[in-house]
C-alpha positions as CSV (number, residue, x, y, z in Angstrom):
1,X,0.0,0.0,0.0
2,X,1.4,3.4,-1.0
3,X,1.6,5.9,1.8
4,X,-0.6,9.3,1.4
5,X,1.2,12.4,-0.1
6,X,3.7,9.8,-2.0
7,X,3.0,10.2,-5.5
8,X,3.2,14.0,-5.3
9,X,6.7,14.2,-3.6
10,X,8.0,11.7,-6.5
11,X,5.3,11.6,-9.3
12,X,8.0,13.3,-11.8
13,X,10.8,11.4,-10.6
14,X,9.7,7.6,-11.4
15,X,9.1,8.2,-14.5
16,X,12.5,9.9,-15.6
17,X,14.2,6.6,-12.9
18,X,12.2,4.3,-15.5
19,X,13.0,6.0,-18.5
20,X,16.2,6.2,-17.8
21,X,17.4,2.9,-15.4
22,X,14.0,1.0,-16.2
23,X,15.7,-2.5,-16.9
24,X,17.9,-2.3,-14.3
25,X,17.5,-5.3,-12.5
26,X,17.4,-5.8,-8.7
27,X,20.1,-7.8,-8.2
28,X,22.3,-5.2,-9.4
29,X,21.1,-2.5,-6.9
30,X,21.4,-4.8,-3.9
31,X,25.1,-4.5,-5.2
32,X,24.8,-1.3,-4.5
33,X,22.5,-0.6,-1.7
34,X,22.2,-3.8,0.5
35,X,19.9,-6.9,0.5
36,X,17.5,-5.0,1.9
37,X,16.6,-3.2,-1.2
38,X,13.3,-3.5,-2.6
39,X,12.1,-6.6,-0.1
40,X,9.9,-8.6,-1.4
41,X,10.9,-8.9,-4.7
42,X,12.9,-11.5,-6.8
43,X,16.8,-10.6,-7.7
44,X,15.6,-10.9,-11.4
45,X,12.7,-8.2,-11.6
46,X,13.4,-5.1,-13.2
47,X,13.1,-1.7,-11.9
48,X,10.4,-1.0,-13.8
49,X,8.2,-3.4,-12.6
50,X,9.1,-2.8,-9.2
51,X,9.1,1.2,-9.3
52,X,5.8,2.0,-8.6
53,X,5.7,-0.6,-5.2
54,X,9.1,0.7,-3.9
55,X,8.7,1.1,-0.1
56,X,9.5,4.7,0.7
57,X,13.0,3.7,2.2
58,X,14.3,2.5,-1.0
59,X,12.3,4.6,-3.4
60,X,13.7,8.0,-1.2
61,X,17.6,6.5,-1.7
62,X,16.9,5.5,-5.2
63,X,15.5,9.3,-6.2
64,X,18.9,10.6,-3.9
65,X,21.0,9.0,-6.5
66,X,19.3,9.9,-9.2
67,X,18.9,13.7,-8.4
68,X,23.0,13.7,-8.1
69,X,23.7,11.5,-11.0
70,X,25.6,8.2,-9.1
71,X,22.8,5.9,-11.2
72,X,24.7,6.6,-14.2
């Protein structure tokens, strides 16, 4: 379940993440930020299936990266 107010702090930003890193797949950022990332999911799902179901801990250090350019 998505938290209330969540889609307007990072409406914008999912969609240039997806554009942008969409078939990225999990396993690669649990490299990167711990197992934890994105619980719940399988290391083979992409990140643009996943995206939209983020919980906000992973979506809010996902969109970090992204605003200063370390997904590159």
């Amino acid at each position: 379940m998505k938290e209330p107010g969540h889609e307007a702090r990072h409406g914008d930003k999912n969609g240039e993440i997806n554009g942008e890193h969409g078939n990225t797949i999990v396993r690669t950022l649990r490299t990167i930020y711990g197992s934890g990332f994105t619980p719940g999911f399988k290391d083979s799902d992409n990140l643009s299936t996943v995206l939209q179901k983020l919980d906000k801990s992973s979506l809010s250090r996902l969109h970090g990266d992204h605003d200063v350019g370390s997904l590159e």
